[in-house]
Structures are given as structure tokens and as C-alpha cells.
PDB file of N, CA, C and O in Angstrom:
ATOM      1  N   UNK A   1      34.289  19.075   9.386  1.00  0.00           N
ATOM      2  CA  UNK A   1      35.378  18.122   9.355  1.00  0.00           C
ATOM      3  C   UNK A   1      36.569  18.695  10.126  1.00  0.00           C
ATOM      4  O   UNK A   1      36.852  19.864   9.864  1.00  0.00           O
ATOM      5  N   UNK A   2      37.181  18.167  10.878  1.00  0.00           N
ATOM      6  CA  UNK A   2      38.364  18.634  11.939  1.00  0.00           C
ATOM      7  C   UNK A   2      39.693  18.151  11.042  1.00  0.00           C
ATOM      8  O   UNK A   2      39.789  17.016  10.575  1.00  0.00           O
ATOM      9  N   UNK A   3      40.615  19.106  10.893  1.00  0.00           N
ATOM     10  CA  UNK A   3      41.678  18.934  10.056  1.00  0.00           C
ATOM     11  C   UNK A   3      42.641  18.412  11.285  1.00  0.00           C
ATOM     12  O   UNK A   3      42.583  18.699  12.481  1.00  0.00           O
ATOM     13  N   UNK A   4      43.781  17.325  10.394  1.00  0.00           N
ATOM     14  CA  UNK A   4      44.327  16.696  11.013  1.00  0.00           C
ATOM     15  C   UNK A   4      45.216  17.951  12.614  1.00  0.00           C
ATOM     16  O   UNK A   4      45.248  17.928  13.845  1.00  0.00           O
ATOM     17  N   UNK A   5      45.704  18.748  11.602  1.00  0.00           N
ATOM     18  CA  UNK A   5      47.085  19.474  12.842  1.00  0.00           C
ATOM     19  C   UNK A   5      45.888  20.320  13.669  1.00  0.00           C
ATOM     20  O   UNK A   5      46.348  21.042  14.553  1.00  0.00           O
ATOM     21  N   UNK A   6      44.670  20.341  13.546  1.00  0.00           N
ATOM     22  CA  UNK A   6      43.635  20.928  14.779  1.00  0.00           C
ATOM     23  C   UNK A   6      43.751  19.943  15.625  1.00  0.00           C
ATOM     24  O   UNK A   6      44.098  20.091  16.796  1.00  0.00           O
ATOM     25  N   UNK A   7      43.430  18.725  15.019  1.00  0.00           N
ATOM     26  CA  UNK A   7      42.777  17.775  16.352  1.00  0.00           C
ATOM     27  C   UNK A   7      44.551  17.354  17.282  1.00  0.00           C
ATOM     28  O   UNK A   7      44.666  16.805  18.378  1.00  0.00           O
ATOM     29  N   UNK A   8      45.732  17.866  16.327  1.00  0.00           N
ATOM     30  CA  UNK A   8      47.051  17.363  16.995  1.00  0.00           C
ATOM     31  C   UNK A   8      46.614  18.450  18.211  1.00  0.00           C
ATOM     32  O   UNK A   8      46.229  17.948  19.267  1.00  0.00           O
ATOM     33  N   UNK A   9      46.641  19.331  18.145  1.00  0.00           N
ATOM     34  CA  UNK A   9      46.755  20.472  18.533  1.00  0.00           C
ATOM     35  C   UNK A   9      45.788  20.093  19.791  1.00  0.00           C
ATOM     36  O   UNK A   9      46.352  19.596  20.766  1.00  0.00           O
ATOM     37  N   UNK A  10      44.628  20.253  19.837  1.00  0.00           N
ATOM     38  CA  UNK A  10      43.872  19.493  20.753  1.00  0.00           C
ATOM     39  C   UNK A  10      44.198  18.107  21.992  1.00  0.00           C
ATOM     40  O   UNK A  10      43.661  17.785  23.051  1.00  0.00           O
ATOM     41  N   UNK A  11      45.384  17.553  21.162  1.00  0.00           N
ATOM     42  CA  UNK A  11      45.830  16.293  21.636  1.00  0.00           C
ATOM     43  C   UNK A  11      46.853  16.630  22.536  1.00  0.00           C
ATOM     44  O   UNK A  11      46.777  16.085  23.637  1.00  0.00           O
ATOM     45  N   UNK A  12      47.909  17.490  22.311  1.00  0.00           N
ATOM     46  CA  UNK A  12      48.894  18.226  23.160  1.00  0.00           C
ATOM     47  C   UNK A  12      48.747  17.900  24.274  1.00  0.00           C
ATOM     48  O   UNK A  12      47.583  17.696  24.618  1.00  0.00           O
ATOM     49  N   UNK A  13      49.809  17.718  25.270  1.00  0.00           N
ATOM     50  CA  UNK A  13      49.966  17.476  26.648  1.00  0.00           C
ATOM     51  C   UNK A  13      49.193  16.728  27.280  1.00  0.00           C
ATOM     52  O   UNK A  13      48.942  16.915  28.471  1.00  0.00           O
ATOM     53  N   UNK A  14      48.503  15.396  26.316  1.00  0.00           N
ATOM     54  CA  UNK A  14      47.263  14.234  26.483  1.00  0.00           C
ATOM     55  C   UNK A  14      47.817  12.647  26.159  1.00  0.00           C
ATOM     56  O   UNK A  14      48.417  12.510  25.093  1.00  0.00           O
ATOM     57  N   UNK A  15      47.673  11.633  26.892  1.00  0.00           N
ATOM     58  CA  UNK A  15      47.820  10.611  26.584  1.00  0.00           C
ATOM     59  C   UNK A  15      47.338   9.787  25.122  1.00  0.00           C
ATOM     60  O   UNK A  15      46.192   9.373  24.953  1.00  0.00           O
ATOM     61  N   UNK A  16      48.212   9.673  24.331  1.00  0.00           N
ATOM     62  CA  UNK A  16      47.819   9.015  23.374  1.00  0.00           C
ATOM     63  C   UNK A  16      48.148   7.799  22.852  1.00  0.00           C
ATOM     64  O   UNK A  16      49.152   7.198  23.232  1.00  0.00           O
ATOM     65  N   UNK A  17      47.299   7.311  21.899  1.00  0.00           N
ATOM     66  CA  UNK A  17      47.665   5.678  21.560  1.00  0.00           C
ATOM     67  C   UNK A  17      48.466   5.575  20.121  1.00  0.00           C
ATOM     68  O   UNK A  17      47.999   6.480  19.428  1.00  0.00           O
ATOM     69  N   UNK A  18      48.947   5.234  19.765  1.00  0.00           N
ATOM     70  CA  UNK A  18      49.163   5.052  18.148  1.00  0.00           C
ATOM     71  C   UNK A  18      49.512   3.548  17.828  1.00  0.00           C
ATOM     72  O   UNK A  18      50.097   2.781  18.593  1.00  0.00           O
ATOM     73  N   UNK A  19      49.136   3.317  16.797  1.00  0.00           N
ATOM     74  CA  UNK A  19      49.027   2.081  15.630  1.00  0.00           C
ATOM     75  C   UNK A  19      50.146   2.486  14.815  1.00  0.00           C
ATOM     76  O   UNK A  19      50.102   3.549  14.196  1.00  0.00           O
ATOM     77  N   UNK A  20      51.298   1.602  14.762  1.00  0.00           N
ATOM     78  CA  UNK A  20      52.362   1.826  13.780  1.00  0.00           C
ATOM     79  C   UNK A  20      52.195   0.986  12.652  1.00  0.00           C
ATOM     80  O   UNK A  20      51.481  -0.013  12.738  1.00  0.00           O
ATOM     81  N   UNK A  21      52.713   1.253  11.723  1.00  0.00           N
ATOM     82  CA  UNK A  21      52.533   0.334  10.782  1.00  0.00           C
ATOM     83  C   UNK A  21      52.734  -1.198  10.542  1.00  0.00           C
ATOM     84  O   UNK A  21      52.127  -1.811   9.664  1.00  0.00           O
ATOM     85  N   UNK A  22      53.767  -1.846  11.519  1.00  0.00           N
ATOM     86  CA  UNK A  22      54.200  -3.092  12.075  1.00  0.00           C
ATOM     87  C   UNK A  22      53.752  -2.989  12.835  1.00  0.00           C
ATOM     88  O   UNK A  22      54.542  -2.782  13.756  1.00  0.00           O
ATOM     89  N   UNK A  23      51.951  -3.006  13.386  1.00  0.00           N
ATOM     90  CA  UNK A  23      51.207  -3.707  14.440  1.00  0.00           C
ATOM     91  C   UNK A  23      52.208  -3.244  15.572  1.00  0.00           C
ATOM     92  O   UNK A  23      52.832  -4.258  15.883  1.00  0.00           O
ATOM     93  N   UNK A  24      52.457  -2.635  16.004  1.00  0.00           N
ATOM     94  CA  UNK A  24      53.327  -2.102  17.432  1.00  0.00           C
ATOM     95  C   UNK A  24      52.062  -0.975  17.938  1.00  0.00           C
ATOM     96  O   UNK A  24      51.635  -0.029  17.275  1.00  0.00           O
ATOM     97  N   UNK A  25      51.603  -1.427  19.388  1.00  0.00           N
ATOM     98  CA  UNK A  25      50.749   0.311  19.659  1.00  0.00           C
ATOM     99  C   UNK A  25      51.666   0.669  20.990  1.00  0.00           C
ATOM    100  O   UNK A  25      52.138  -0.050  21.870  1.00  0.00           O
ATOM    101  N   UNK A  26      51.707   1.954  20.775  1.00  0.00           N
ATOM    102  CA  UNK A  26      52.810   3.170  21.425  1.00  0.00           C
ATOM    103  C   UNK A  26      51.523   3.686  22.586  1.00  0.00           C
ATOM    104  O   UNK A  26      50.303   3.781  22.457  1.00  0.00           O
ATOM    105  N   UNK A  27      52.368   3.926  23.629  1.00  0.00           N
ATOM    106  CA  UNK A  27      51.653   4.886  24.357  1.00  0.00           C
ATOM    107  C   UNK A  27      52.056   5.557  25.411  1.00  0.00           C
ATOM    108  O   UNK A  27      52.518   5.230  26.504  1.00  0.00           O
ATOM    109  N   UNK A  28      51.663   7.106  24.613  1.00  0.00           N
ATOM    110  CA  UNK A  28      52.409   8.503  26.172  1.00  0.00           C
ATOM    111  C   UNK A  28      51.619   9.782  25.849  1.00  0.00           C
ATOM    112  O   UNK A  28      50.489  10.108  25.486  1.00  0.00           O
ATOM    113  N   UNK A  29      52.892  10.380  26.195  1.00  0.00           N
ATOM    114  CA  UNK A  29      51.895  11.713  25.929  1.00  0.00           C
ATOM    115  C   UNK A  29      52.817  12.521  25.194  1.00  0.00           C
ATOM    116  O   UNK A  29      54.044  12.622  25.167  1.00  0.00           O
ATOM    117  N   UNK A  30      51.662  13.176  24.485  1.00  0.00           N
ATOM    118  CA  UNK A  30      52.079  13.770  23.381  1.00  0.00           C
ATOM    119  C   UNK A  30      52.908  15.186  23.106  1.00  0.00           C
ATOM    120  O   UNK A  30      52.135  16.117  22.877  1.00  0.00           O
ATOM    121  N   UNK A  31      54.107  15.494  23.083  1.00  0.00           N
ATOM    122  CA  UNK A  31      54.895  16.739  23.506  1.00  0.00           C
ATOM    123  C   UNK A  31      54.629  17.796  22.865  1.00  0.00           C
ATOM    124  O   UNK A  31      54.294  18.905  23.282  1.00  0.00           O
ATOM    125  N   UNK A  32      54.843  17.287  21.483  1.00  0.00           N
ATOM    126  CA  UNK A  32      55.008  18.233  20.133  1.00  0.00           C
ATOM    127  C   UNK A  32      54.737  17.215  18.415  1.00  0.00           C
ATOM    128  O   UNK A  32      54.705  16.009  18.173  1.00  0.00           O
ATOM    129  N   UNK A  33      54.610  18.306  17.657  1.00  0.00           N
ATOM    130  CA  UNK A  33      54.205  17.457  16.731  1.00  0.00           C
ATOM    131  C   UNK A  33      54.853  18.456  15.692  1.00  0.00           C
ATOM    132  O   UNK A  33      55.237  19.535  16.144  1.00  0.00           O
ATOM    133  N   UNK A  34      55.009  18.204  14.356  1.00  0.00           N
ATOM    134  CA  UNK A  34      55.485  19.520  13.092  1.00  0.00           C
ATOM    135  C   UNK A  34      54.380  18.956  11.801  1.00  0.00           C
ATOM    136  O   UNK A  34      53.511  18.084  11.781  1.00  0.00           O
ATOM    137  N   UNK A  35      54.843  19.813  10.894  1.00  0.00           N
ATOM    138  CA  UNK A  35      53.800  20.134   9.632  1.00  0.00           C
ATOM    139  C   UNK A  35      53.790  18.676   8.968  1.00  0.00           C
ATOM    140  O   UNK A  35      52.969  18.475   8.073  1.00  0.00           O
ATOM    141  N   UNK A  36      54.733  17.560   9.392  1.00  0.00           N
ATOM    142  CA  UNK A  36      55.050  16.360   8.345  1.00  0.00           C
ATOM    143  C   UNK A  36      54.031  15.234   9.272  1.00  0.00           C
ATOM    144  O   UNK A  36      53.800  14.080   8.912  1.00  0.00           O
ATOM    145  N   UNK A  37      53.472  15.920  10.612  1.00  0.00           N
ATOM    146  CA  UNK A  37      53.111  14.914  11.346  1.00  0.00           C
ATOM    147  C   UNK A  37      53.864  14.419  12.081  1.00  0.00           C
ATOM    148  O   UNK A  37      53.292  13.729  12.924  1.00  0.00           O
ATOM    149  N   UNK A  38      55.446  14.460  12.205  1.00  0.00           N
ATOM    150  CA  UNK A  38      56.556  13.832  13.073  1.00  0.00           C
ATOM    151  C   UNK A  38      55.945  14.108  14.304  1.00  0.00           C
ATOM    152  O   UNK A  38      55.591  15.278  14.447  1.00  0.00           O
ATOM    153  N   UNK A  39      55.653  13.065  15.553  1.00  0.00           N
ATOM    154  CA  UNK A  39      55.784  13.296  16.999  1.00  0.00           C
ATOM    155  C   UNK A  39      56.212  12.820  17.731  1.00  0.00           C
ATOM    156  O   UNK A  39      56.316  11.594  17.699  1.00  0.00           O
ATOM    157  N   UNK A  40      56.629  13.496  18.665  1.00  0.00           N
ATOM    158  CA  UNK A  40      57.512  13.792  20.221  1.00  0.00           C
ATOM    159  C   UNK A  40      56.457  13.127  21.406  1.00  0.00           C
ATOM    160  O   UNK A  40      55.494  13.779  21.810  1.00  0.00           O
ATOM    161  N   UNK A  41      56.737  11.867  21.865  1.00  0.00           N
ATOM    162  CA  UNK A  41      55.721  11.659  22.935  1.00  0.00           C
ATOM    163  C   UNK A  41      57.061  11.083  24.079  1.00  0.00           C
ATOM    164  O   UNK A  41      58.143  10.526  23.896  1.00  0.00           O
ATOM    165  N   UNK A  42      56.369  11.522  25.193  1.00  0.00           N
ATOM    166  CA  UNK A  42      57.008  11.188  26.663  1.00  0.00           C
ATOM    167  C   UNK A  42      56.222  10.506  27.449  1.00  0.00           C
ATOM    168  O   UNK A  42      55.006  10.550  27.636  1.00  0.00           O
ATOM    169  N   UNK A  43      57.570   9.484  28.151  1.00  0.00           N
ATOM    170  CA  UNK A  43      56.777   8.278  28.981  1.00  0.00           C
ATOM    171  C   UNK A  43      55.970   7.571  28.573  1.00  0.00           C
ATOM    172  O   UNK A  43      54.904   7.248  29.096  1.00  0.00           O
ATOM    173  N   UNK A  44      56.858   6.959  26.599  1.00  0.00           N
ATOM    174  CA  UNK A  44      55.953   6.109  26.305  1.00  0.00           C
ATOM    175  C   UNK A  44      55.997   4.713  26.714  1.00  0.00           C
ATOM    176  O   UNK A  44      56.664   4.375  27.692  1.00  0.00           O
ATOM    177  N   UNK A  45      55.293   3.840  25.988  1.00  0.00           N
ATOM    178  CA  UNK A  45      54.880   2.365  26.356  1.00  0.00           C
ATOM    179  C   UNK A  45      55.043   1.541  25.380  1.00  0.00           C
ATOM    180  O   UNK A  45      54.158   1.807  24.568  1.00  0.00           O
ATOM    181  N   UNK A  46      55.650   0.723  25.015  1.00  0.00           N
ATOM    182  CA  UNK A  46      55.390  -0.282  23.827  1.00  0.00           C
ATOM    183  C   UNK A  46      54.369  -1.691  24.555  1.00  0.00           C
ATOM    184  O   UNK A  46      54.818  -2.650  25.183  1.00  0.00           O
ATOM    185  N   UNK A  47      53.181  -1.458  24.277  1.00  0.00           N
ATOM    186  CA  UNK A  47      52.457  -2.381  24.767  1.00  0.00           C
ATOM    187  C   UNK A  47      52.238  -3.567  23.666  1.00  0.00           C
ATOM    188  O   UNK A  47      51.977  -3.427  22.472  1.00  0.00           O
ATOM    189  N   UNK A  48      52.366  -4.429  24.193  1.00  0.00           N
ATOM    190  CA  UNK A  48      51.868  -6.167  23.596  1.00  0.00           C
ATOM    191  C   UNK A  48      51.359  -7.150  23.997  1.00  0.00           C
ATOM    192  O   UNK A  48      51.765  -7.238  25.155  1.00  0.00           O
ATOM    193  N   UNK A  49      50.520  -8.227  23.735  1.00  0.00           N
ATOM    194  CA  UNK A  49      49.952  -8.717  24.306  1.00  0.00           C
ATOM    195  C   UNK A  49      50.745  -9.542  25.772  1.00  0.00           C
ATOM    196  O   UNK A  49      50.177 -10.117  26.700  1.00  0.00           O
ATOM    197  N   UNK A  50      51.936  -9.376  25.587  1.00  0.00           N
ATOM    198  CA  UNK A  50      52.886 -10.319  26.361  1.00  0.00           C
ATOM    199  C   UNK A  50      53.298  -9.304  27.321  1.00  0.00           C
ATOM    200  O   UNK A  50      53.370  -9.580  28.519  1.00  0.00           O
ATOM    201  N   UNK A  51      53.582  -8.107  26.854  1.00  0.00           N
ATOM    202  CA  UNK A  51      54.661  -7.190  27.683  1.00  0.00           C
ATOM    203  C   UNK A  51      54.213  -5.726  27.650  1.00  0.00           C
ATOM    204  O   UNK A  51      53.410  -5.270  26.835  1.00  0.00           O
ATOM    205  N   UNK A  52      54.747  -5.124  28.506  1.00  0.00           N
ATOM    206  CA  UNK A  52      54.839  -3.828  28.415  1.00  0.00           C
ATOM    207  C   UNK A  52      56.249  -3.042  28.688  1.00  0.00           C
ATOM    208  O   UNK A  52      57.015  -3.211  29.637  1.00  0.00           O
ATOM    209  N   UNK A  53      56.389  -2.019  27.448  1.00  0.00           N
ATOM    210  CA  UNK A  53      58.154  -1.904  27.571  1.00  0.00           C
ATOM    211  C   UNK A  53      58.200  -0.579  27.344  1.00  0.00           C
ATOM    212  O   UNK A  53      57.724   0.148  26.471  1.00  0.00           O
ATOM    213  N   UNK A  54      59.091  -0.347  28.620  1.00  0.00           N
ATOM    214  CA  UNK A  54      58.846   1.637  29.160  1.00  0.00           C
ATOM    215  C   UNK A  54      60.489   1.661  27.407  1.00  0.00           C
ATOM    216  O   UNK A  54      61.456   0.997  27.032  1.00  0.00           O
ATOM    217  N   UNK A  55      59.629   3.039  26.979  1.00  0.00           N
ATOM    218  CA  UNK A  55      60.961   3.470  26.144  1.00  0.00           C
ATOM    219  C   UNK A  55      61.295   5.262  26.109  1.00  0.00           C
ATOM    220  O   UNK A  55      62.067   5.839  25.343  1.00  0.00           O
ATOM    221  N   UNK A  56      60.508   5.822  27.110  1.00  0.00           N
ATOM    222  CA  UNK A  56      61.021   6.774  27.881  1.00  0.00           C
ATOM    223  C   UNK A  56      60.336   7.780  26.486  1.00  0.00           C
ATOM    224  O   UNK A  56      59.266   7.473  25.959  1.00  0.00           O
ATOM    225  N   UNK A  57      61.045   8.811  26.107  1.00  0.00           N
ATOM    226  CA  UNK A  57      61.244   9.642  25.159  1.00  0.00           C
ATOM    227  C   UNK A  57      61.345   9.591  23.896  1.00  0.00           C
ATOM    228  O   UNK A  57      62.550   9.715  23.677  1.00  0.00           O
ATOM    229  N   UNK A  58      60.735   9.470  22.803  1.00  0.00           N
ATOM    230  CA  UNK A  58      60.897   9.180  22.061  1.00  0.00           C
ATOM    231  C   UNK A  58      60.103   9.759  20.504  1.00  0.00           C
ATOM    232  O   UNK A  58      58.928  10.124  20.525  1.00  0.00           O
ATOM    233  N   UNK A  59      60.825   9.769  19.382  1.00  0.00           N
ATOM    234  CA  UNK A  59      60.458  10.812  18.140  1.00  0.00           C
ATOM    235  C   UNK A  59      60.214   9.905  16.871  1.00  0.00           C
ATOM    236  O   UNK A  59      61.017   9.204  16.256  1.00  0.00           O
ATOM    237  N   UNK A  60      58.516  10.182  16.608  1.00  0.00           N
ATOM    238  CA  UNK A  60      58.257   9.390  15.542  1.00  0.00           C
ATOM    239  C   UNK A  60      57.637  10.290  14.480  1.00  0.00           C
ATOM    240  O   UNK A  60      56.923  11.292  14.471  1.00  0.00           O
ATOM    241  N   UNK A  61      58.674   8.878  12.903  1.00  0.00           N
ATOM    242  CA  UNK A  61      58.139   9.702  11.808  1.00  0.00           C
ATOM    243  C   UNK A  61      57.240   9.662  11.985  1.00  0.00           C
ATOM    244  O   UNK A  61      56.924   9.006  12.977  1.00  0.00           O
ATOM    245  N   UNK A  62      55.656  10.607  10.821  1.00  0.00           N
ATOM    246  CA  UNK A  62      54.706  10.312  10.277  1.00  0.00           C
ATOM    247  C   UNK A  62      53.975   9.571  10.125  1.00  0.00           C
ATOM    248  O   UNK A  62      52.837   9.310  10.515  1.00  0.00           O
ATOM    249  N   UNK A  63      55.237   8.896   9.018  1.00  0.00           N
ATOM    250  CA  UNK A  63      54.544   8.200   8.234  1.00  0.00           C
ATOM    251  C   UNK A  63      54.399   6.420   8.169  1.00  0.00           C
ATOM    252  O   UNK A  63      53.981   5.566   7.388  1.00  0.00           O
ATOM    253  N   UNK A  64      55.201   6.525   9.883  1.00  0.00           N
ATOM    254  CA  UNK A  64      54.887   5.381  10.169  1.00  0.00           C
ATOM    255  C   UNK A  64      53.483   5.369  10.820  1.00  0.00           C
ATOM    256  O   UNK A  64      52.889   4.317  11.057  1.00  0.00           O
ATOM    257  N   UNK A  65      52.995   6.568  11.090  1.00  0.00           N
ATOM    258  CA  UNK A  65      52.047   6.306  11.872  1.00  0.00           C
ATOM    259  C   UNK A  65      50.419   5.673  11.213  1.00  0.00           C
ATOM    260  O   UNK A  65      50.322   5.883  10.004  1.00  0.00           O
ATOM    261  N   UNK A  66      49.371   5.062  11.749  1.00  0.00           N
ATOM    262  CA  UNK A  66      48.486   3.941  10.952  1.00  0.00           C
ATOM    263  C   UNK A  66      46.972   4.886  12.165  1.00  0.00           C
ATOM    264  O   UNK A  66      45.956   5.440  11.746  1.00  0.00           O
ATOM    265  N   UNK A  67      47.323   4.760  13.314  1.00  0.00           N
ATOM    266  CA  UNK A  67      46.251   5.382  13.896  1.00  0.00           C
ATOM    267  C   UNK A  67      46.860   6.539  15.463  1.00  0.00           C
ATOM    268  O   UNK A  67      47.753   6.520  16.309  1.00  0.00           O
ATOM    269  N   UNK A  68      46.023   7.161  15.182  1.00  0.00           N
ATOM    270  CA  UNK A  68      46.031   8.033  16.737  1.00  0.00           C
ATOM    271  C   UNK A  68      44.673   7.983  17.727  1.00  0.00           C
ATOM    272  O   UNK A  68      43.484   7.936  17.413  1.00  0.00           O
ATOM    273  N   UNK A  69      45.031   7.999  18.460  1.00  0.00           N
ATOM    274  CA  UNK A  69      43.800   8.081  19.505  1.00  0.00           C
ATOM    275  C   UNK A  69      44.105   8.287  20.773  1.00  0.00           C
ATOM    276  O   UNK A  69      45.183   7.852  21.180  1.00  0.00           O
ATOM    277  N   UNK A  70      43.136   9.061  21.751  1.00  0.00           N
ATOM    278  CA  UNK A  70      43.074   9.327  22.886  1.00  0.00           C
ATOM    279  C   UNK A  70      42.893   8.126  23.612  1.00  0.00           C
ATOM    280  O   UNK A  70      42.255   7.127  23.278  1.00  0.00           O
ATOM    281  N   UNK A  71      43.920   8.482  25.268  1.00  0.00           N
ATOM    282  CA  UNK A  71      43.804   7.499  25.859  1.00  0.00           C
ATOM    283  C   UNK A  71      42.679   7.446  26.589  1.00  0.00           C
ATOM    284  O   UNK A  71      42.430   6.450  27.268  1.00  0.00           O
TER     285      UNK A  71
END
């Protein structure tokens, strides 16, 4: 079984997707991450079915987060 802060760790300096909890999916790459799960992704994306919306830099709790995945 791969523990969560391995596979972060793995994910580092990689394009990723995330599922927020309000149906929003994020997407950049992944800077940094800490022990609560908080992450640091750059040159992200707020993608929707309508739009796509550059929001540059940006630091998310945890525990908003619902899914991660490689791009």
C-alpha cells in the first residue's frame, strides 16, 4: 500500500489534477506539499466545462481536497 506523503513525494515537480470539494478541478504543478496535506501548485488552471481560468500560484488547504491525480 503506498502511503499518502510517498506518493506526494513522487508527484513533486509533476502536473497534477485535483477534485475540490465544490466540484472545481485545479490544474498545475505541484511545488510543495506539508504534513496536513496543504499544497503549493504553479501555473494552475481552473478548468470547467465552459472555461479555462489561468490563477497563476496558488496554496491549497487539505482538506478541501476530494481527489489527486496525475496529469
Amino acid at each position: 500500500m503506498t502511503m499518502p506523503m510517498n506518493l506526494l513525494e513522487q508527484m513533486l515537480n509533476k502536473r497534477i489534477t485535483l477534485l475540490l470539494k465544490d466540484n472545481r478541478e485545479l490544474e498545475g504543478k505541484l511545488v510543495g506539499y506539508d504534513d496536513y496535506m496543504n499544497l503549493v501548485l504553479e501555473d494552475t488552471e481552473e478548468r470547467t466545462p465552459e472555461l479555462v481560468r489561468r490563477l497563476g500560484t496558488v496554496v491549497l488547504r487539505g482538506n478541501n481536497v476530494v481527489r489527486i491525480s496525475l496529469k
